[in-house]
N, CA, C, O and CB atoms as a CASP TS submission, in Angstrom:
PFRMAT TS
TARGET T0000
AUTHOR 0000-0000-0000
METHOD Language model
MODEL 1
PARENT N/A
ATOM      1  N   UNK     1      97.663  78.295 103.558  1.00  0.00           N
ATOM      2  CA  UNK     1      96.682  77.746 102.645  1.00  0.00           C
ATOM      3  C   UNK     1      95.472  77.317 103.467  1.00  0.00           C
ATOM      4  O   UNK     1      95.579  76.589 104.454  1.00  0.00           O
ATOM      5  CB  UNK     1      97.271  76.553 101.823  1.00  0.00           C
ATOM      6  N   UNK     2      94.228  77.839 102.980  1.00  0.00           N
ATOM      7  CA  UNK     2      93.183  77.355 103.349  1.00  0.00           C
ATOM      8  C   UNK     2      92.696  75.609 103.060  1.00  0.00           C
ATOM      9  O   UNK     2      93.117  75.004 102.074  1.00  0.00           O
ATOM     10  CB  UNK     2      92.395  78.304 102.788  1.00  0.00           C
ATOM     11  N   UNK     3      92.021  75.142 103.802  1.00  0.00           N
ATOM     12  CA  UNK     3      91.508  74.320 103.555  1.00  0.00           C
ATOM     13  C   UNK     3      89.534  74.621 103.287  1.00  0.00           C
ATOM     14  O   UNK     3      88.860  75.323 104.041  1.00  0.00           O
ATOM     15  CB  UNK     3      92.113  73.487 104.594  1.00  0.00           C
ATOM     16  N   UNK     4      88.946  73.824 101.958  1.00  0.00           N
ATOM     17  CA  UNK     4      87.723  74.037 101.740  1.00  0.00           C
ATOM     18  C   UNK     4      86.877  73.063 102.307  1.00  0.00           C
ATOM     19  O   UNK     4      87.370  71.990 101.959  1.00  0.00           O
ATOM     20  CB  UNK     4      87.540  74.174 100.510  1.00  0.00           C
ATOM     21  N   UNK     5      86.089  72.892 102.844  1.00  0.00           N
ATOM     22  CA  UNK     5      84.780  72.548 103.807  1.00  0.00           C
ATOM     23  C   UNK     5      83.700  72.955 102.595  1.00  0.00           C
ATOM     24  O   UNK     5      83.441  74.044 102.085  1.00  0.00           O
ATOM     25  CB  UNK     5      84.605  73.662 105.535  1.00  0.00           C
ATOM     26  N   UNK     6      83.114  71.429 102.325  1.00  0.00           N
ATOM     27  CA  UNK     6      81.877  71.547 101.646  1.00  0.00           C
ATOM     28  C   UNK     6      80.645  70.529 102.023  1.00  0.00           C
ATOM     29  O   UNK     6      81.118  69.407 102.207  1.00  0.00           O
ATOM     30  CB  UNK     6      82.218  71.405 100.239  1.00  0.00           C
ATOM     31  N   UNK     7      79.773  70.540 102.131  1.00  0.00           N
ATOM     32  CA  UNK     7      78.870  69.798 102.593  1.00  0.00           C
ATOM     33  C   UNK     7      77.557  69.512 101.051  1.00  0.00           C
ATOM     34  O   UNK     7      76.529  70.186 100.991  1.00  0.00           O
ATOM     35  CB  UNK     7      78.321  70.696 104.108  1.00  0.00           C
ATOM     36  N   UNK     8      77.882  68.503 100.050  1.00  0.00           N
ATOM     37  CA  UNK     8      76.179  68.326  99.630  1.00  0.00           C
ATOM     38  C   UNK     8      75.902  67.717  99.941  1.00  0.00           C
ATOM     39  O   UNK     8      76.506  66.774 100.453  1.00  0.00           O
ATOM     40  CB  UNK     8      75.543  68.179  98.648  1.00  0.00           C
ATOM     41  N   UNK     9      74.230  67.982  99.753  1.00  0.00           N
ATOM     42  CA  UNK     9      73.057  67.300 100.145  1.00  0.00           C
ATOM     43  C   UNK     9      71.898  67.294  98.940  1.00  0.00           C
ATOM     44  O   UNK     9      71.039  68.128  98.652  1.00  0.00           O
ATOM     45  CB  UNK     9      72.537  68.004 101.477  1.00  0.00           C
ATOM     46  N   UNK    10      72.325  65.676  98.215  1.00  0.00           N
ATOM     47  CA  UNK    10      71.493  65.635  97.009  1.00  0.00           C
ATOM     48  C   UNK    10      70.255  65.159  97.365  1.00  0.00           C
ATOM     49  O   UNK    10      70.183  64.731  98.517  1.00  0.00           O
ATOM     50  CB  UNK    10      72.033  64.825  95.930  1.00  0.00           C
ATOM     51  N   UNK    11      69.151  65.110  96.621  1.00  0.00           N
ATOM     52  CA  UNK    11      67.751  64.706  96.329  1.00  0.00           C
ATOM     53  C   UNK    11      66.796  64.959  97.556  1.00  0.00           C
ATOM     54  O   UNK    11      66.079  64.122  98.106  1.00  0.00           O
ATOM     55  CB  UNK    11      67.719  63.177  95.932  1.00  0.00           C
ATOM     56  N   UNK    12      66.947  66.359  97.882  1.00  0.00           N
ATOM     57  CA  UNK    12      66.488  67.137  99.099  1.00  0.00           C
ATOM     58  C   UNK    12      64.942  67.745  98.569  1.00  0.00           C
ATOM     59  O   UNK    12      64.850  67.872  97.348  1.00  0.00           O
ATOM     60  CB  UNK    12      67.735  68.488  99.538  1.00  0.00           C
ATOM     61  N   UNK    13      64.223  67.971  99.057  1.00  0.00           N
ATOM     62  CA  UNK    13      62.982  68.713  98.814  1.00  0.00           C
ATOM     63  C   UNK    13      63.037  70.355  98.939  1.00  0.00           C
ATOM     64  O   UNK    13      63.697  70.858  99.848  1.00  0.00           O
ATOM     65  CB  UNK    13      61.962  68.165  99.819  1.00  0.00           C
ATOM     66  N   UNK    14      62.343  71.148  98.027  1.00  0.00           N
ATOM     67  CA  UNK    14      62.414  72.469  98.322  1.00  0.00           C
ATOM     68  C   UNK    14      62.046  72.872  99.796  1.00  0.00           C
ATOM     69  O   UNK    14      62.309  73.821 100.534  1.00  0.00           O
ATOM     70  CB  UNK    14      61.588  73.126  97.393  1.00  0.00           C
ATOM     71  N   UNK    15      61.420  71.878  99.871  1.00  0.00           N
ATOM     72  CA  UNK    15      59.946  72.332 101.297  1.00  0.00           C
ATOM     73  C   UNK    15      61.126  72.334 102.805  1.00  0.00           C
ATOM     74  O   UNK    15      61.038  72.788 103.945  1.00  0.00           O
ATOM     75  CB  UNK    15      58.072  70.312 101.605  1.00  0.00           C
ATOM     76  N   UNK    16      62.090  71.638 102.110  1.00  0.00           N
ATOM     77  CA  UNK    16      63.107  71.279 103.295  1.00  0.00           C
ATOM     78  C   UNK    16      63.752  72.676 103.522  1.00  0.00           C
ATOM     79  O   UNK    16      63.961  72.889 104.716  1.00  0.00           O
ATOM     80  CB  UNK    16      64.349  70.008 102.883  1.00  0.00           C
ATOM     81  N   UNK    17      64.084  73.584 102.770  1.00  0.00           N
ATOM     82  CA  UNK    17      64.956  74.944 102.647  1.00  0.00           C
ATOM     83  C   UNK    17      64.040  76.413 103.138  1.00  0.00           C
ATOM     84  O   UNK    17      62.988  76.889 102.711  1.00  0.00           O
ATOM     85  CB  UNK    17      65.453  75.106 100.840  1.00  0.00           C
ATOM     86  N   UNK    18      64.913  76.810 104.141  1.00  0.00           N
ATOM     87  CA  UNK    18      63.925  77.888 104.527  1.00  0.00           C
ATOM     88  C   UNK    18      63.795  78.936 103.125  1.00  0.00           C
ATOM     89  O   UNK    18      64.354  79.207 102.062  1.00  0.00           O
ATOM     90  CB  UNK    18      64.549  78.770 106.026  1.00  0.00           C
ATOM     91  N   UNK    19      62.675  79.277 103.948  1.00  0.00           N
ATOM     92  CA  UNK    19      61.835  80.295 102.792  1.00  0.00           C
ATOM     93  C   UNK    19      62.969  81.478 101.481  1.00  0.00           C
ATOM     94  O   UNK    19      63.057  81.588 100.258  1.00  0.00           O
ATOM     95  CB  UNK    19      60.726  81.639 104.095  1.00  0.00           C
ATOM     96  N   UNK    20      63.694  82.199 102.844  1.00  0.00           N
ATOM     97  CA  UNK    20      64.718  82.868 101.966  1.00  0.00           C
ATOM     98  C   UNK    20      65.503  81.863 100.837  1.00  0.00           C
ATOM     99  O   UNK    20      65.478  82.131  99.636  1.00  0.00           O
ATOM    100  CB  UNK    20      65.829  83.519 102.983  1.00  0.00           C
ATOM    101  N   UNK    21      66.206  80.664 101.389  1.00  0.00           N
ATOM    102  CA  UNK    21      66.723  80.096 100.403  1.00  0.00           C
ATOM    103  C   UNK    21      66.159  79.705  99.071  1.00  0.00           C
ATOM    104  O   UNK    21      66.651  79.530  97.956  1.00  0.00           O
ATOM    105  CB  UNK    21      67.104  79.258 100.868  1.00  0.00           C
ATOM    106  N   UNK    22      64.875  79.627  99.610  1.00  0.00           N
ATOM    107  CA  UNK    22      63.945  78.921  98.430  1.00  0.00           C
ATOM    108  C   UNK    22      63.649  79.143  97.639  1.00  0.00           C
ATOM    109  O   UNK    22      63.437  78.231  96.841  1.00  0.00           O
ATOM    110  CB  UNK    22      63.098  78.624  98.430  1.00  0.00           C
ATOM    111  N   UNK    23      63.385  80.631  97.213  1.00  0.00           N
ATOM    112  CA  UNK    23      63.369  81.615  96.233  1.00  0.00           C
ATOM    113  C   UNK    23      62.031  80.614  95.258  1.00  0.00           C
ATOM    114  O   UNK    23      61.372  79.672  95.699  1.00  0.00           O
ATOM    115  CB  UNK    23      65.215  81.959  95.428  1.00  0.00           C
ATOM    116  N   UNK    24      61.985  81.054  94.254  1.00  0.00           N
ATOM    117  CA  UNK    24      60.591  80.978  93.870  1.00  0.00           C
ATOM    118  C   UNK    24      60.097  79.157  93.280  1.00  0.00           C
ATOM    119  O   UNK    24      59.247  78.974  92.408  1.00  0.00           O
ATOM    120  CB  UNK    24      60.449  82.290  92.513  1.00  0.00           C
ATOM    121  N   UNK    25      60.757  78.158  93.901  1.00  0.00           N
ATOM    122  CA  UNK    25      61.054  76.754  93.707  1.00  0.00           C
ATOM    123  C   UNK    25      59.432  76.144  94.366  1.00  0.00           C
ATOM    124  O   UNK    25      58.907  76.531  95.410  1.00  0.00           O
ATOM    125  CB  UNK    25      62.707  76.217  94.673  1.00  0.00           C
ATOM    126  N   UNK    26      59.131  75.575  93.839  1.00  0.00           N
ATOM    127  CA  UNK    26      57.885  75.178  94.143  1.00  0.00           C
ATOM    128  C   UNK    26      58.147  73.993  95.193  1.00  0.00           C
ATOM    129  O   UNK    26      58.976  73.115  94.956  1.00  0.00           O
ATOM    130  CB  UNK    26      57.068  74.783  92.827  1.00  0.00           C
ATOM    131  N   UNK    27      57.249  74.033  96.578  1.00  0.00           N
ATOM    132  CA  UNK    27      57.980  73.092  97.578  1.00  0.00           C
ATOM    133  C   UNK    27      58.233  71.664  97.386  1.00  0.00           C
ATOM    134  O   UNK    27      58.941  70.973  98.119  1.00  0.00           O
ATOM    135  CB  UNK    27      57.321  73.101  98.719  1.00  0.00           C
ATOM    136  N   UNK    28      57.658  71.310  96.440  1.00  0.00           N
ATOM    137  CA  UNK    28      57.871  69.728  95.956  1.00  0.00           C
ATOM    138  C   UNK    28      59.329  69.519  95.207  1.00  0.00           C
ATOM    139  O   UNK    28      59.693  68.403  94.835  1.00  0.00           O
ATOM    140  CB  UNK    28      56.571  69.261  94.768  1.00  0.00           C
ATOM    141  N   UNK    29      59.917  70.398  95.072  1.00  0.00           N
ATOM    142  CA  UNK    29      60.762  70.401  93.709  1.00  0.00           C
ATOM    143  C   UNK    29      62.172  69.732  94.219  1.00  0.00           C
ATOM    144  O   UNK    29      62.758  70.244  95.173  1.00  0.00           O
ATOM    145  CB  UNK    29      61.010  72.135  92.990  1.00  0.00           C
ATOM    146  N   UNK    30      62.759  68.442  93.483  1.00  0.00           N
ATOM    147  CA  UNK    30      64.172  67.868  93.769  1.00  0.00           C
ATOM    148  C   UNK    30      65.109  69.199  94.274  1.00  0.00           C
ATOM    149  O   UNK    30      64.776  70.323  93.902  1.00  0.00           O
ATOM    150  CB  UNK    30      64.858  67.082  92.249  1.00  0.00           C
ATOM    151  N   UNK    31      66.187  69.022  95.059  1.00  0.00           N
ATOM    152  CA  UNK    31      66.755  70.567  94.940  1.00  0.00           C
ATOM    153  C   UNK    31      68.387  69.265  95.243  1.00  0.00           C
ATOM    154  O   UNK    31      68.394  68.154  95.772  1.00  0.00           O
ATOM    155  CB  UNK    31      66.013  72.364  96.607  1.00  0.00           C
ATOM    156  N   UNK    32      69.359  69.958  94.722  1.00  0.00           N
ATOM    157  CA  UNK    32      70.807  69.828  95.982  1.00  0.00           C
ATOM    158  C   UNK    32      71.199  71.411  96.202  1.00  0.00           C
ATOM    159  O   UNK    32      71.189  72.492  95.613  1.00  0.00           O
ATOM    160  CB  UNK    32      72.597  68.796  95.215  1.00  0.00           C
ATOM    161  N   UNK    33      71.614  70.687  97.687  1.00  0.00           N
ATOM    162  CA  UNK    33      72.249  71.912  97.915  1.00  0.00           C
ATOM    163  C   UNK    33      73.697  71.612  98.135  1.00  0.00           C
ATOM    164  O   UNK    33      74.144  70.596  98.669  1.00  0.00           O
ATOM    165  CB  UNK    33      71.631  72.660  99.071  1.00  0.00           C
ATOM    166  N   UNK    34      74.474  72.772  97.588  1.00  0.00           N
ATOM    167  CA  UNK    34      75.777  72.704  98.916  1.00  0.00           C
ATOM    168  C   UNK    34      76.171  73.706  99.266  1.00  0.00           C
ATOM    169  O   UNK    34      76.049  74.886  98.940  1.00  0.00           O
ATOM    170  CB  UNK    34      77.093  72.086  98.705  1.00  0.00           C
ATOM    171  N   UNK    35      76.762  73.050 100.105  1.00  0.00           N
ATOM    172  CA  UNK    35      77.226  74.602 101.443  1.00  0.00           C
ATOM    173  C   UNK    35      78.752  74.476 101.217  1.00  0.00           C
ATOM    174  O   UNK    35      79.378  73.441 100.989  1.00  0.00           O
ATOM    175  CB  UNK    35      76.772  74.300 103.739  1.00  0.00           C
ATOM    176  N   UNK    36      79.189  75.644 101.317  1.00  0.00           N
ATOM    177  CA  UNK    36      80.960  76.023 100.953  1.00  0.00           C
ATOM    178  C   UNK    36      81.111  76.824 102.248  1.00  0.00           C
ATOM    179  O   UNK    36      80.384  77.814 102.329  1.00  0.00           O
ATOM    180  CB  UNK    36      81.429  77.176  99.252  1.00  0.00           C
ATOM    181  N   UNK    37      81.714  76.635 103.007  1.00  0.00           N
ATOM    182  CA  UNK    37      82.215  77.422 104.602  1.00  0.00           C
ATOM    183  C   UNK    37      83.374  78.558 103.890  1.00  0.00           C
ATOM    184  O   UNK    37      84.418  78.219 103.331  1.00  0.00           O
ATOM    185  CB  UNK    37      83.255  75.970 106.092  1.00  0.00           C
ATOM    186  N   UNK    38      83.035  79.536 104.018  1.00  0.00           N
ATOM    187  CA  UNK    38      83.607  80.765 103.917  1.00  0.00           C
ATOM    188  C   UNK    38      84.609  81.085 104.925  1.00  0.00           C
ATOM    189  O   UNK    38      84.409  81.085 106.140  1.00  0.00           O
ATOM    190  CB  UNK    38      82.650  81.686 103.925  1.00  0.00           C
ATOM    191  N   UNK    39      86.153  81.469 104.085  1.00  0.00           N
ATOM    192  CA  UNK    39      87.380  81.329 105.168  1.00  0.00           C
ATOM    193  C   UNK    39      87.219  82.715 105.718  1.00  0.00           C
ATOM    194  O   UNK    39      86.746  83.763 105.276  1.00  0.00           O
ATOM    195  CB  UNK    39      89.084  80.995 104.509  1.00  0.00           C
ATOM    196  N   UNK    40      87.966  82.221 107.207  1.00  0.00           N
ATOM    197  CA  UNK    40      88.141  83.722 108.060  1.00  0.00           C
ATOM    198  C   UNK    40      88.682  84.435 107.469  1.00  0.00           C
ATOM    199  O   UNK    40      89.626  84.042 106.784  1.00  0.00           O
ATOM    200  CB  UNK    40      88.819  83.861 109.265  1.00  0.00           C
ATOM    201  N   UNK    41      88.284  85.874 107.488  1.00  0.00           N
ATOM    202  CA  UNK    41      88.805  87.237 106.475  1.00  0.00           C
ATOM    203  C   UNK    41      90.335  87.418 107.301  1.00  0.00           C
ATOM    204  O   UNK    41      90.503  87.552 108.513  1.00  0.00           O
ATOM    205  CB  UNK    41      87.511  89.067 106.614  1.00  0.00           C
ATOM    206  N   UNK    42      91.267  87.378 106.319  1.00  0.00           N
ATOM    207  CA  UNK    42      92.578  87.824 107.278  1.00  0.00           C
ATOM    208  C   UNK    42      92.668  88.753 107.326  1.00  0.00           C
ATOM    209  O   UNK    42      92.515  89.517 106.373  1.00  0.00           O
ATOM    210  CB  UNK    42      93.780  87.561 107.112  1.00  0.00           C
ATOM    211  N   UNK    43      93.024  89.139 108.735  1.00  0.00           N
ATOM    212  CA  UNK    43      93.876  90.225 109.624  1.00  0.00           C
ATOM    213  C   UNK    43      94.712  90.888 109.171  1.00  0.00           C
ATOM    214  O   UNK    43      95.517  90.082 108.705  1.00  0.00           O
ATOM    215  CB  UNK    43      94.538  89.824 110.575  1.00  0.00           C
ATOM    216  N   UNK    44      95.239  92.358 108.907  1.00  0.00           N
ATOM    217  CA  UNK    44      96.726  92.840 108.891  1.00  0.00           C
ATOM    218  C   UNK    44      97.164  93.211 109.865  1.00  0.00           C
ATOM    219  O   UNK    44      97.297  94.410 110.108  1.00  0.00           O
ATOM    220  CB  UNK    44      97.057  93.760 108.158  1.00  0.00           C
ATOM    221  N   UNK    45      97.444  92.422 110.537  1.00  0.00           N
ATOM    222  CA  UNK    45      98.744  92.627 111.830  1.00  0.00           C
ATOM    223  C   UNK    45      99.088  94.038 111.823  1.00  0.00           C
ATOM    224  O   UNK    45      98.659  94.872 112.621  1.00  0.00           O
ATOM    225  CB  UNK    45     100.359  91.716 111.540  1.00  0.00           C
ATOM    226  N   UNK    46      99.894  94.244 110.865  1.00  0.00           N
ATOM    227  CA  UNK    46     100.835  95.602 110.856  1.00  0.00           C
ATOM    228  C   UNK    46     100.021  96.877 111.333  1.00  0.00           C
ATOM    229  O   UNK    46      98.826  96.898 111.038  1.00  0.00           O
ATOM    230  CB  UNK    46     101.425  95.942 109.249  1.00  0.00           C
ATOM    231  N   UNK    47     100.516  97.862 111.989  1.00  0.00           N
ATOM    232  CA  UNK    47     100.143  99.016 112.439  1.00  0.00           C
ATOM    233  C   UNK    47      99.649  99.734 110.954  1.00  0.00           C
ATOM    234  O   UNK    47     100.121  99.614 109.823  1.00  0.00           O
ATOM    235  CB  UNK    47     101.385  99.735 113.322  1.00  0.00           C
ATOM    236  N   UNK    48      98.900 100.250 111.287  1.00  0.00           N
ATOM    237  CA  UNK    48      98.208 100.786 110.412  1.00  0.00           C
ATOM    238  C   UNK    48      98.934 101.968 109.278  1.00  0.00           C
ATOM    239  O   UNK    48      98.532 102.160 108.130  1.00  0.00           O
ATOM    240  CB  UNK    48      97.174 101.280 111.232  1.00  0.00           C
ATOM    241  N   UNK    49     100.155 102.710 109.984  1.00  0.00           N
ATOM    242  CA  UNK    49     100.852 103.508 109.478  1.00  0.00           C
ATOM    243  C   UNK    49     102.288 102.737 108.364  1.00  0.00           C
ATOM    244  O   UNK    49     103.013 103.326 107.562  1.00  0.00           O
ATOM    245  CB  UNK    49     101.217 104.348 110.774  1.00  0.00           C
ATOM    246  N   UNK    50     102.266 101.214 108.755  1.00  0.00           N
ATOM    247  CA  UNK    50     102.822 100.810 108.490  1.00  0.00           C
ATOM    248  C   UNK    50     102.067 100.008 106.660  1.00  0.00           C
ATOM    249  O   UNK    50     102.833  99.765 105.728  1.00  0.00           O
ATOM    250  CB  UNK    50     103.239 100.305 109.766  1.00  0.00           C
ATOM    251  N   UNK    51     101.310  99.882 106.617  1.00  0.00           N
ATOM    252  CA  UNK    51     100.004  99.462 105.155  1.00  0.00           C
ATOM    253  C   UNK    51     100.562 100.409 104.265  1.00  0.00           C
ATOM    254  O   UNK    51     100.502 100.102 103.074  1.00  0.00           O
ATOM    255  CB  UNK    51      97.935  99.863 105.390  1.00  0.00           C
ATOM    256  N   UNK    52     100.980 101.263 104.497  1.00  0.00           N
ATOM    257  CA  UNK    52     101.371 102.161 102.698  1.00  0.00           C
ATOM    258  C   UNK    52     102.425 102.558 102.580  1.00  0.00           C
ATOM    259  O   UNK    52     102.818 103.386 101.758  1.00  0.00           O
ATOM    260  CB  UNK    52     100.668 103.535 102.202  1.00  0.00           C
ATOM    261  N   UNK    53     103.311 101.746 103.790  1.00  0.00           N
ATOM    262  CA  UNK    53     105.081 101.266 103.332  1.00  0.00           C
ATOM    263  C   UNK    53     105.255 101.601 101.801  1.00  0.00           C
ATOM    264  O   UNK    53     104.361 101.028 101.179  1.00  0.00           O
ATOM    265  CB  UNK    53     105.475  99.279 103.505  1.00  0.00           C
ATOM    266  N   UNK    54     106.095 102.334 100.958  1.00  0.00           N
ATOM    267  CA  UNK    54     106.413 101.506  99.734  1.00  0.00           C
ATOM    268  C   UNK    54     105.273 101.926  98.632  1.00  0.00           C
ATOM    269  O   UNK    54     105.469 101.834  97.420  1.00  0.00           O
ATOM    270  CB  UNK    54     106.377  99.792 100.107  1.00  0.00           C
ATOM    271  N   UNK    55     103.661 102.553  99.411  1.00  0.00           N
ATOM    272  CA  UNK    55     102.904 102.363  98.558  1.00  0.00           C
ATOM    273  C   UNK    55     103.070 103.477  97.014  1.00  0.00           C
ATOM    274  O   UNK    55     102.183 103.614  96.171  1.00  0.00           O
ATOM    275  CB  UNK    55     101.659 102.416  99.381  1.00  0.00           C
ATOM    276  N   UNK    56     104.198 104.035  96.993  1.00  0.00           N
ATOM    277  CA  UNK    56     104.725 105.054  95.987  1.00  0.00           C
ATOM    278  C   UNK    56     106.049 104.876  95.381  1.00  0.00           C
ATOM    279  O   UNK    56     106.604 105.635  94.587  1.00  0.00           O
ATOM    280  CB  UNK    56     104.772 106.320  96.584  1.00  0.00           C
ATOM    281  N   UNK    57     106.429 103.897  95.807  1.00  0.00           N
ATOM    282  CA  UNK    57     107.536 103.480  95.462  1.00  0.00           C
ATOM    283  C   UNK    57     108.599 103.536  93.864  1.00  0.00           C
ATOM    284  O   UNK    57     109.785 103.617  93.545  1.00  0.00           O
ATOM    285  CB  UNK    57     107.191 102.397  95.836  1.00  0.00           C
ATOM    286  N   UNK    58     106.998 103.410  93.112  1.00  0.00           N
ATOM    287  CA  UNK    58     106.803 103.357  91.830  1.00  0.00           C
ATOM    288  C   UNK    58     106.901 104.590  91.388  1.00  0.00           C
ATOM    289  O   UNK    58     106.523 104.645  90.218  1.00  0.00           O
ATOM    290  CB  UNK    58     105.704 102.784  91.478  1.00  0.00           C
ATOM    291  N   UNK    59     107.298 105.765  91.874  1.00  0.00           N
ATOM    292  CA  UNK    59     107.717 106.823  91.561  1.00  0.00           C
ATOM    293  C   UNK    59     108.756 107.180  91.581  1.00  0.00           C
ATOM    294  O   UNK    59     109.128 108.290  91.199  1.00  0.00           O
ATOM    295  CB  UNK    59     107.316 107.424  91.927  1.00  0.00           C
ATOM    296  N   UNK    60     109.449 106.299  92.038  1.00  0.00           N
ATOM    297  CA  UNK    60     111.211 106.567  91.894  1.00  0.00           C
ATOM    298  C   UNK    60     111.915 107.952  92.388  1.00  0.00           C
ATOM    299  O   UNK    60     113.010 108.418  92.074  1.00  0.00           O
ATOM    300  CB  UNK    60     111.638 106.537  90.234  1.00  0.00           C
ATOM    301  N   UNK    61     110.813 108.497  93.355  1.00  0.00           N
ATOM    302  CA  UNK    61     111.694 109.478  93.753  1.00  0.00           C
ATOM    303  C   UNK    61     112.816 109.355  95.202  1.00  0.00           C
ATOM    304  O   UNK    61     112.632 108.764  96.266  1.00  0.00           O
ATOM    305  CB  UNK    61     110.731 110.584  93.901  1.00  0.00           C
ATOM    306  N   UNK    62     113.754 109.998  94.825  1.00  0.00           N
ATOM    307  CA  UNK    62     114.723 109.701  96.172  1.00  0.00           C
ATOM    308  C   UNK    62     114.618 109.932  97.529  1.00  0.00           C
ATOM    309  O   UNK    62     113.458 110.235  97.808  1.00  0.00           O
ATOM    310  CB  UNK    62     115.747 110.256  96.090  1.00  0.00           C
ATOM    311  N   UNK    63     115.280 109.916  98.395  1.00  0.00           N
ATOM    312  CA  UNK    63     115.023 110.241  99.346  1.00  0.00           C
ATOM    313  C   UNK    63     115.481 111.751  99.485  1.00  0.00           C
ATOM    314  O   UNK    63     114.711 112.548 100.022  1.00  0.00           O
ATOM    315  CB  UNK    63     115.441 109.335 100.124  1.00  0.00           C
ATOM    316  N   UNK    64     116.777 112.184  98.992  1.00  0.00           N
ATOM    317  CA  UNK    64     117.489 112.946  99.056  1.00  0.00           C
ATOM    318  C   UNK    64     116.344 114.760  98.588  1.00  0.00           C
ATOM    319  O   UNK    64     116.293 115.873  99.110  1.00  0.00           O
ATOM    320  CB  UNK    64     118.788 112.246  98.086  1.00  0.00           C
ATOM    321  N   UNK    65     115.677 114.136  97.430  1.00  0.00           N
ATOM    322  CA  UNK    65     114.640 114.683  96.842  1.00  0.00           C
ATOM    323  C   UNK    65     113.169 114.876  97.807  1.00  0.00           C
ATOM    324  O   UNK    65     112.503 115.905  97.695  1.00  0.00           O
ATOM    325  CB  UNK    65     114.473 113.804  95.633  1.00  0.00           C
ATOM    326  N   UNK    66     112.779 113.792  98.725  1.00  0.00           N
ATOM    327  CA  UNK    66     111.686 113.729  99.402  1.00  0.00           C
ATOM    328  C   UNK    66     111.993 114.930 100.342  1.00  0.00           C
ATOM    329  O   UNK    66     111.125 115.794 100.472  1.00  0.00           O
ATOM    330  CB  UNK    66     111.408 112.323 100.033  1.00  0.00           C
ATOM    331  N   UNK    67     113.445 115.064 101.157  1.00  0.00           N
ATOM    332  CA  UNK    67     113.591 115.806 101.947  1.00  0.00           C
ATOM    333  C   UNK    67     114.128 116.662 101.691  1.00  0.00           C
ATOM    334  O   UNK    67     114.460 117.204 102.745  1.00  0.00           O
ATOM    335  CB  UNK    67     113.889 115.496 102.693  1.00  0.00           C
ATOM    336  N   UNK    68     114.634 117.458 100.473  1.00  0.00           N
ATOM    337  CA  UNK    68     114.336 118.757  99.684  1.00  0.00           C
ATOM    338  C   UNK    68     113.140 119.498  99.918  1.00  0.00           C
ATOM    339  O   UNK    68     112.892 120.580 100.451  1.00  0.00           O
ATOM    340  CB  UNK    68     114.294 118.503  98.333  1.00  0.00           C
ATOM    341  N   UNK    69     112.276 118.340  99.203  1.00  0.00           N
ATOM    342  CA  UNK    69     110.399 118.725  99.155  1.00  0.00           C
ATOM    343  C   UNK    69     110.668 119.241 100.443  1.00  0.00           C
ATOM    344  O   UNK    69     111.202 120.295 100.789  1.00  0.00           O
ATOM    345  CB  UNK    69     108.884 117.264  99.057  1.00  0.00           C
ATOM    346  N   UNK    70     110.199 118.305 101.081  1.00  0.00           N
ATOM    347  CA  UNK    70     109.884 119.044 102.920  1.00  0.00           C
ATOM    348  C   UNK    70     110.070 119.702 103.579  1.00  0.00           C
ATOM    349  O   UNK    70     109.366 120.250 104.428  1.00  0.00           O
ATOM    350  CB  UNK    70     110.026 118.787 103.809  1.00  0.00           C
ATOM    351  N   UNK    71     111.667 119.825 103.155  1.00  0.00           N
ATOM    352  CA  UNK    71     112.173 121.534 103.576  1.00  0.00           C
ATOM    353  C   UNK    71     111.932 122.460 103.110  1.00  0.00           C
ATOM    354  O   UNK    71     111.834 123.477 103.796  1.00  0.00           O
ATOM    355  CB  UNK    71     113.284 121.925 103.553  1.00  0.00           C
ATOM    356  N   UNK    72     111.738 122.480 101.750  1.00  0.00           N
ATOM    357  CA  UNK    72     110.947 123.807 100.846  1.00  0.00           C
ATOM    358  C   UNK    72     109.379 124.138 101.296  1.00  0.00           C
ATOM    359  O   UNK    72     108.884 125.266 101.318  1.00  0.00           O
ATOM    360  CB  UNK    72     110.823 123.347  99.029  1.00  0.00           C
ATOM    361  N   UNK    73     108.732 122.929 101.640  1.00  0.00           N
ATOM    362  CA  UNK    73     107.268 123.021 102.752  1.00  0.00           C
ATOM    363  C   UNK    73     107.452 123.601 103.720  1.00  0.00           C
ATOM    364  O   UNK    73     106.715 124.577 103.861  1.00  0.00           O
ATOM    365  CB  UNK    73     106.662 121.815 103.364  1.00  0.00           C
ATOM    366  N   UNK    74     108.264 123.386 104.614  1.00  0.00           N
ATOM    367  CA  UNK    74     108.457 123.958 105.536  1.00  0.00           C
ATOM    368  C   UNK    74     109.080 124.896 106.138  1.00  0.00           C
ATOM    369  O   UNK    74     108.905 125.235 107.308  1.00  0.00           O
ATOM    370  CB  UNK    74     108.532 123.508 105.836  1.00  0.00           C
ATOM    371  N   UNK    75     110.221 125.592 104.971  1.00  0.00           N
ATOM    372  CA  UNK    75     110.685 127.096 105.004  1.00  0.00           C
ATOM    373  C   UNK    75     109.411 128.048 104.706  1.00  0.00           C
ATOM    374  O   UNK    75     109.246 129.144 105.241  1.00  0.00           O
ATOM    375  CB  UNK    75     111.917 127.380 103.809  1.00  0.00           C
ATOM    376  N   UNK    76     108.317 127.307 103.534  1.00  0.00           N
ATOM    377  CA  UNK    76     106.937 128.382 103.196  1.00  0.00           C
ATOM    378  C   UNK    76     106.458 128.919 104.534  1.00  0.00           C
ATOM    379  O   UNK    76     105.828 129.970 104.412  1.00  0.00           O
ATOM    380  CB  UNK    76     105.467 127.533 102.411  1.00  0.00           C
ATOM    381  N   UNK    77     106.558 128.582 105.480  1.00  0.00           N
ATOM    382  CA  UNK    77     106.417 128.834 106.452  1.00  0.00           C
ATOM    383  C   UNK    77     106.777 129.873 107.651  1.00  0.00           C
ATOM    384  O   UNK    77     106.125 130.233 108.631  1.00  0.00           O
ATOM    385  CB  UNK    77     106.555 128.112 106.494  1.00  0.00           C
ATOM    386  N   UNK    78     108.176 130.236 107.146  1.00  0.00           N
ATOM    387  CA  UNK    78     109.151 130.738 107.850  1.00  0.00           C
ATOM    388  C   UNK    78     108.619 132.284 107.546  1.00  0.00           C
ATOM    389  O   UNK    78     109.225 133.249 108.012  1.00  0.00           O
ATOM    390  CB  UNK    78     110.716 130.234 107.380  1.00  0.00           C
TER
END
């Protein structure tokens, strides 16, 4: 579980916010801001060949059947 990091800052001036932020706010203008710290993007550890484990799973085909297929692929061959 993340933890959230927020910082406001009420009854701030536009004039205080750089230009990009400022967008079309006239520099006198009350503003709050707050800032929300954006969590580190997680990692997948796992080897890469390993991410689509399972990802068909939902097809219910057997194994017995998978390696039918493969041999019929690979007699086309013969």
């Amino acid at each position: 579980m993340s933890t959230l990091q927020k910082t406001i800052v009420e009854h701030a001036s536009a004039s205080d916010l750089p230009d990009r932020f400022r967008g079309d706010l006239a520099p006198g203008t009350p503003v709050t801001v707050i800032v929300l710290a954006e969590d580190e993007p997680t990692r997948d550890e796992r080897p890469r060949y390993l991410r689509y484990w399972g990802v068909a799973s939902h097809l219910g085909t057997t194994t017995e059947e998978s390696v039918a297929r493969v041999r019929a692929l690979r007699d086309e061959w013969d």
